[in-house]
One Martini backbone bead per residue (centre of mass of N, CA, C, O) as a GRO file, in nm:
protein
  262
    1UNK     BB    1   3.605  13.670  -9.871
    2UNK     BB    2   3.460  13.562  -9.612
    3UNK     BB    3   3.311  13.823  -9.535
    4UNK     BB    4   3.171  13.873  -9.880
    5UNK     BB    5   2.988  13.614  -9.837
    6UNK     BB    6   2.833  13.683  -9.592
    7UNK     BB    7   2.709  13.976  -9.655
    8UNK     BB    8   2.563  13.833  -9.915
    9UNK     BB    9   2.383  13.641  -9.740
   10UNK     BB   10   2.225  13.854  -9.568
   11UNK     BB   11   2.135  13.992  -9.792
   12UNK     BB   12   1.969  13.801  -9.880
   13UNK     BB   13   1.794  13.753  -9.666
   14UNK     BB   14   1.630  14.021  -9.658
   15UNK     BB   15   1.521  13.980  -9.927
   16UNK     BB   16   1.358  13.768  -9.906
   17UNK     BB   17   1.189  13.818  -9.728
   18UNK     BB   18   1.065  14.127  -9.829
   19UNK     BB   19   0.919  13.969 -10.024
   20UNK     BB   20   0.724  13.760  -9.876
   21UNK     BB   21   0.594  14.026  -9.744
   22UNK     BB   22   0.471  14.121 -10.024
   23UNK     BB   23   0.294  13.866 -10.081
   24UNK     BB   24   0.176  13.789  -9.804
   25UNK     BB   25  -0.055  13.863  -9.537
   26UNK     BB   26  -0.039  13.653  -9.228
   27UNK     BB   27  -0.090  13.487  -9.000
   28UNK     BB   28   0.016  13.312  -8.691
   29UNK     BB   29   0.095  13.039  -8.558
   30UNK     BB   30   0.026  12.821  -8.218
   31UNK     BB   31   0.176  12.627  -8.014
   32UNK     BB   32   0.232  12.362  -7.748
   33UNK     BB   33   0.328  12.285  -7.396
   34UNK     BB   34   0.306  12.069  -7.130
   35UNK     BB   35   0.567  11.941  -6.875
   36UNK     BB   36   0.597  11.673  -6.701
   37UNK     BB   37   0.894  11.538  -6.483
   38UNK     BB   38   1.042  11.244  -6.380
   39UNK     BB   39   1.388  11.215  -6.157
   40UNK     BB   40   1.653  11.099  -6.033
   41UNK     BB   41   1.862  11.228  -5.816
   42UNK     BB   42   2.129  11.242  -5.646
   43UNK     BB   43   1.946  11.156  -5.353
   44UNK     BB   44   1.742  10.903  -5.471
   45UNK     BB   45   1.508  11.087  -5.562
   46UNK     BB   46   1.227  11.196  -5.675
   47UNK     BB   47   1.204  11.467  -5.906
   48UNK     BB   48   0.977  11.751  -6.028
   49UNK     BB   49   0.899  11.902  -6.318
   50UNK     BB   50   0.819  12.210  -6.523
   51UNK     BB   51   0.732  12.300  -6.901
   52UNK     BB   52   0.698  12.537  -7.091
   53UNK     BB   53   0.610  12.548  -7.490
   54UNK     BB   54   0.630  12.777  -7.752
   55UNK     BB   55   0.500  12.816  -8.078
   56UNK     BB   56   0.610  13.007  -8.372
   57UNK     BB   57   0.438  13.061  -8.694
   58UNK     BB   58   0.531  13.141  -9.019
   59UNK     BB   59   0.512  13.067  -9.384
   60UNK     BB   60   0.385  13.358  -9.563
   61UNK     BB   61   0.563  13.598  -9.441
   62UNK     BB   62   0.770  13.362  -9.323
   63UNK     BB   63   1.029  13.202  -9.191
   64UNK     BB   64   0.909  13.157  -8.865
   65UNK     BB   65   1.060  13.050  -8.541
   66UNK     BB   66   0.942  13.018  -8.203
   67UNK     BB   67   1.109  12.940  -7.890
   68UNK     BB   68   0.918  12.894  -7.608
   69UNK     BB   69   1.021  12.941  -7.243
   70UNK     BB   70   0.942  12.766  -6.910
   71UNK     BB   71   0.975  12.742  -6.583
   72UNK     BB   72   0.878  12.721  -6.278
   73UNK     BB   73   0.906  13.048  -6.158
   74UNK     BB   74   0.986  13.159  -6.439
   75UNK     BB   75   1.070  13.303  -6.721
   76UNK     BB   76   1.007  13.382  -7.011
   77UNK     BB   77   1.182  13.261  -7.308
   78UNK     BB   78   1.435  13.252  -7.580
   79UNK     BB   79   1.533  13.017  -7.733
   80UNK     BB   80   1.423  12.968  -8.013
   81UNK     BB   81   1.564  13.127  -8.383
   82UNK     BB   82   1.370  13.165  -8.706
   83UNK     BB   83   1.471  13.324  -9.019
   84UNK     BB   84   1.306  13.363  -9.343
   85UNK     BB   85   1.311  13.182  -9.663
   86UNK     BB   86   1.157  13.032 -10.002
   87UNK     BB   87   1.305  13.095 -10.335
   88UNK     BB   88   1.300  12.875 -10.561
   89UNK     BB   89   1.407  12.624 -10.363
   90UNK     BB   90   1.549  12.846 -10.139
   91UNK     BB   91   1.724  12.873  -9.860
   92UNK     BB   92   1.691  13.106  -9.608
   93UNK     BB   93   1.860  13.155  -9.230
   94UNK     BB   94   1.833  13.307  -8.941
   95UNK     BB   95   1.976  13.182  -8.641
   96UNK     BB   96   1.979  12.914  -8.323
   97UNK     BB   97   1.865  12.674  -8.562
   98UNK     BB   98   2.114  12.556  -8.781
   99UNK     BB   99   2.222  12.307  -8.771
  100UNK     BB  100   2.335  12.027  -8.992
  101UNK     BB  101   2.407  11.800  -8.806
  102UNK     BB  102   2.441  11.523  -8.684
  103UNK     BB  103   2.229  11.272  -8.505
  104UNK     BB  104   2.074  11.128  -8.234
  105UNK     BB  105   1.951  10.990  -7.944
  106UNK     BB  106   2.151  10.999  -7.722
  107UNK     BB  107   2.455  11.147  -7.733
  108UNK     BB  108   2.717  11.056  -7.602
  109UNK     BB  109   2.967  10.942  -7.845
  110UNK     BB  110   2.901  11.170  -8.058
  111UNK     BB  111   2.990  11.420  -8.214
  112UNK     BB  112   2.902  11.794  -8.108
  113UNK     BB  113   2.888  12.048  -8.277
  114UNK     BB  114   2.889  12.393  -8.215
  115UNK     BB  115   2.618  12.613  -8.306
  116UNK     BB  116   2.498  12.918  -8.322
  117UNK     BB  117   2.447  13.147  -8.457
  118UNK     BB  118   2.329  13.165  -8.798
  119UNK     BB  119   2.383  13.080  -9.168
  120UNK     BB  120   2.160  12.958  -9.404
  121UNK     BB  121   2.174  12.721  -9.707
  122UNK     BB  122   1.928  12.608  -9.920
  123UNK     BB  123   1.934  12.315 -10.205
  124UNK     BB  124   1.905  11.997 -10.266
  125UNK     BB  125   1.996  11.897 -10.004
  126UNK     BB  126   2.121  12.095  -9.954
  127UNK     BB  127   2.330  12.250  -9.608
  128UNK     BB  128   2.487  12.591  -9.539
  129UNK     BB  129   2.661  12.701  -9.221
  130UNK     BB  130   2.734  13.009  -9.046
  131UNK     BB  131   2.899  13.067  -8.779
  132UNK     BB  132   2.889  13.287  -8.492
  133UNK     BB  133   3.027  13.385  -8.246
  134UNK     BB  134   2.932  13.744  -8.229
  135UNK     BB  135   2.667  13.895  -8.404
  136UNK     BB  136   2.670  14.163  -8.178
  137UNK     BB  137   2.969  14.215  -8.264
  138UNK     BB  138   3.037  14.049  -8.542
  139UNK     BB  139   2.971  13.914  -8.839
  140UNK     BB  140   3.256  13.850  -8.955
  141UNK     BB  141   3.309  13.623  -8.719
  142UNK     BB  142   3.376  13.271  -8.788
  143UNK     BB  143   3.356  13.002  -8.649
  144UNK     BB  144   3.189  12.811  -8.811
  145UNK     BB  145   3.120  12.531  -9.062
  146UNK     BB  146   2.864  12.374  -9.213
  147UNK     BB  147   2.803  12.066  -9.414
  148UNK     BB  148   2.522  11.906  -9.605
  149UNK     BB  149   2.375  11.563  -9.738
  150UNK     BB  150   2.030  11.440  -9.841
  151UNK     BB  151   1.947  11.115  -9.936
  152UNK     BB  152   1.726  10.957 -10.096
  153UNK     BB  153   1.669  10.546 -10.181
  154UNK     BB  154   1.440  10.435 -10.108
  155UNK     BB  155   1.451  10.291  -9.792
  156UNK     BB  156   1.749  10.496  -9.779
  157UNK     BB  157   1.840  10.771  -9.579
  158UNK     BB  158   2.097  10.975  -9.626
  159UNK     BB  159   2.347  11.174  -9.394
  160UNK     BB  160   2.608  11.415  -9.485
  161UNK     BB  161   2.872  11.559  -9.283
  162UNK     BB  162   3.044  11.884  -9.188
  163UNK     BB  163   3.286  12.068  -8.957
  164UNK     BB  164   3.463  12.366  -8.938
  165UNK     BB  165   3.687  12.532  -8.733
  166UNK     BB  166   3.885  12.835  -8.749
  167UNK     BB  167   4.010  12.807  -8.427
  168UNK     BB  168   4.097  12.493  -8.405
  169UNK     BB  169   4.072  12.343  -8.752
  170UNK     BB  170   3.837  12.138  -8.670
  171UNK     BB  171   3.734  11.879  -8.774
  172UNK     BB  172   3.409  11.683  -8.851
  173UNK     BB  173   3.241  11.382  -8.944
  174UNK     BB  174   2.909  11.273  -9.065
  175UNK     BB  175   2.667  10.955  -9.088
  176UNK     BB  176   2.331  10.900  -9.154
  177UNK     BB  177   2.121  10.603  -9.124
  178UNK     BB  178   1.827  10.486  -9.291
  179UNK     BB  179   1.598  10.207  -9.361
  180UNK     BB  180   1.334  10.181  -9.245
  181UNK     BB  181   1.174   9.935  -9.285
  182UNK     BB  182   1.259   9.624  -9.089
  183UNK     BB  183   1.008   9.482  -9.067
  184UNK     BB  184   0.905   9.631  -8.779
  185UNK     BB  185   1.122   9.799  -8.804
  186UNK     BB  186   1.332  10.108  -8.747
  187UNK     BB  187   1.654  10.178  -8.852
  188UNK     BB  188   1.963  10.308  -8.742
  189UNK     BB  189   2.262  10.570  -8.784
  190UNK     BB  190   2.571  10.718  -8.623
  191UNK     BB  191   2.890  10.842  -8.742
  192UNK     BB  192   3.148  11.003  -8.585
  193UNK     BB  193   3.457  11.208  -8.674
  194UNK     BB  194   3.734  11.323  -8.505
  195UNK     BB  195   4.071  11.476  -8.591
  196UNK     BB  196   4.184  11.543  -8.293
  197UNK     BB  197   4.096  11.294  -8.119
  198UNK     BB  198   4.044  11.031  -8.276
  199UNK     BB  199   3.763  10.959  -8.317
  200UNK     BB  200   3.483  10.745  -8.274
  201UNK     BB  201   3.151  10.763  -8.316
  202UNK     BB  202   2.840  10.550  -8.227
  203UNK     BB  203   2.479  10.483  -8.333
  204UNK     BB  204   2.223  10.293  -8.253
  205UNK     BB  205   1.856  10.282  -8.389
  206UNK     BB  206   1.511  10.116  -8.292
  207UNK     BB  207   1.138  10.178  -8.400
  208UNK     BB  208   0.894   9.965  -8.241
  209UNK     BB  209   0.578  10.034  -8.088
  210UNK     BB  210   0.660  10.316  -7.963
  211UNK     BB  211   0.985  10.191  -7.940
  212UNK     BB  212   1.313  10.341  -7.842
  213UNK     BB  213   1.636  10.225  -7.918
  214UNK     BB  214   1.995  10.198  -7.798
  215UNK     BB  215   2.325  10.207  -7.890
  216UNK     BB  216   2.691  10.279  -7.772
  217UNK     BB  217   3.017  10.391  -7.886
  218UNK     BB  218   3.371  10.355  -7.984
  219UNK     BB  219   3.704  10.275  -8.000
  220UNK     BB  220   3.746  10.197  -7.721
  221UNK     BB  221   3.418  10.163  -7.677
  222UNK     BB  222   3.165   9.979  -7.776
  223UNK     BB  223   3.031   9.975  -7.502
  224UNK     BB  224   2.819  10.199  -7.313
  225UNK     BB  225   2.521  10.281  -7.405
  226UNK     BB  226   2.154  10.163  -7.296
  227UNK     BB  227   1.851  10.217  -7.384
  228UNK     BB  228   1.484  10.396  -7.361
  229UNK     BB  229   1.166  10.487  -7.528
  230UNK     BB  230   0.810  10.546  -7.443
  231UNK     BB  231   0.503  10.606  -7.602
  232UNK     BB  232   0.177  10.717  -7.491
  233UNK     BB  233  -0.136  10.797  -7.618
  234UNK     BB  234  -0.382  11.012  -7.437
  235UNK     BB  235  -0.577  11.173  -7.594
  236UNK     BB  236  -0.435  11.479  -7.475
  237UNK     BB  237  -0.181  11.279  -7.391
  238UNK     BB  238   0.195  11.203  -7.352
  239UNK     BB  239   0.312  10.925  -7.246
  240UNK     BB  240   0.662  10.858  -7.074
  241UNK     BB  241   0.948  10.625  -7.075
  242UNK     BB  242   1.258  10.598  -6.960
  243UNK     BB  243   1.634  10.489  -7.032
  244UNK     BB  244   1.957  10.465  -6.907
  245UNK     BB  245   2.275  10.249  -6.940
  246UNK     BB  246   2.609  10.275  -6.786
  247UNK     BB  247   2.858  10.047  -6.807
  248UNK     BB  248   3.082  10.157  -6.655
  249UNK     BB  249   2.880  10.305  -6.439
  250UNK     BB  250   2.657  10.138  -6.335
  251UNK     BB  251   2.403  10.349  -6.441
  252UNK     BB  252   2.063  10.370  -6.354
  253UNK     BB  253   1.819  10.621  -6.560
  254UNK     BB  254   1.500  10.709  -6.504
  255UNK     BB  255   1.233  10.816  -6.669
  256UNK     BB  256   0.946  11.028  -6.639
  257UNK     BB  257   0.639  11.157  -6.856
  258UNK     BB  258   0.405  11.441  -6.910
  259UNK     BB  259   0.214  11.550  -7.178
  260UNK     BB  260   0.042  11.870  -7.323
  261UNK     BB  261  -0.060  11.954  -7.626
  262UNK     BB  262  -0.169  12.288  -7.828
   0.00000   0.00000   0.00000
């Protein structure tokens, strides 16, 4: 039954596209990053590397996201990639960028259930992600499967989402809550249950005036980690400035960055 699902929701997918493609042939968008990084490294010196991200967008032959990256003398590579379509309010998409667990900003001890290549099928804030163990070799082989539900609510807007592995049977699930402006800042936060490790992990994040604050801690320890990171555009440049200070092991770790997008 659960191969005739999978196997249902791809062909499903292709001709989503197929329709896509015969309503109308437009070109599509490029846009991208240029960004140089600098971090304290293991021998206590400040060192630089530099990163290019290419992003190749379509939207009218086809919902189409190609994300390309590249570090200083190396090659070119496909890091993110889908594709898909949106008919009468139904979304399909195929690719290794469909996850649809919460996230957060630090992301030290929230759990991040790991999905690869992946089938999504999205419709009225619900969305569901079938992932793929090695797609090229098996594709009814699946991995885990998540499912999310997002409802706004005046300035309200949460997010419950749940994952579940085939291989090792094993459950979290998570709820992202964000409260938008309370007085001058948007707050907000996530939560997450591992019922395998019995873990609690949650994240707090708070921003105002360009500055993204977070801390985070689990069940064990309600503080682990005191971060945070400032923009500031200049020009056609994006100015940023971060760092996290790790309370148990007693070390701050500082990031600078410039990035230049176009």
């Amino acid at each position: 039954m659960r191969n005739l699902l999978i196997t249902t929701a791809i062909a499903t997918s292709f001709a989503g596209v197929a329709f896509a493609q015969e309503a109308a042939q437009t070109g599509a968008a490029l846009s991208g990053e240029v960004s140089l990084d600098f971090a304290e490294n293991a021998a206590g010196k400040w060192a630089g590397s530099m990163g290019v991200e290419l992003d190749v967008t379509a939207t009218d032959i086809a919902n189409v996201n190609l994300g390309l990256t590249a570090a200083q003398g190396g090659a070119v590579e496909l890091d993110t990639w889908t594709v898909g379509t949106d008919v009468g309010g139904i979304g399909i998409a195929m690719g290794n960028d469909n996850g649809v667990f919460v996230e957060a900003e630090g992301e030290h001890t929230i759990a991040a259930p790991a999905m690869s290549e992946s089938v999504k099928v999205s419709a009225l804030g619900a969305e569901v992600a079938l992932g793929f163990t090695n797609w090229k070799s098996d594709i009814t082989d699946v991995s885990n499967v998540q499912a999310a539900y997002s409802l706004g609510v005046s300035f309200v807007e949460v997010k419950a989402a749940v994952d579940y592995n085939f291989d090792t049977e094993n459950t979290v699930i998570g709820a992202e809550v964000g409260l938008g402006n309370i007085g001058v800042a948007e707050v907000g936060g996530t939560v997450t249950y591992d019922f395998d490790a019995e873990n609690i992990g949650f994240e707090g994040v708070a921003k105002a005036y360009g500055v993204t604050a977070y801390v985070n801690g689990d069940n064990d320890d309600m503080l682990q980690n005191v971060g945070g990171s400032y923009d500031y555009v200049l020009g056609g440049a994006t100015l940023s400035a971060g760092a996290n200070y790790d309370l148990n092991a007693e070390e701050f770790k500082p990031t600078v960055g410039l990035a230049f997008a176009f």
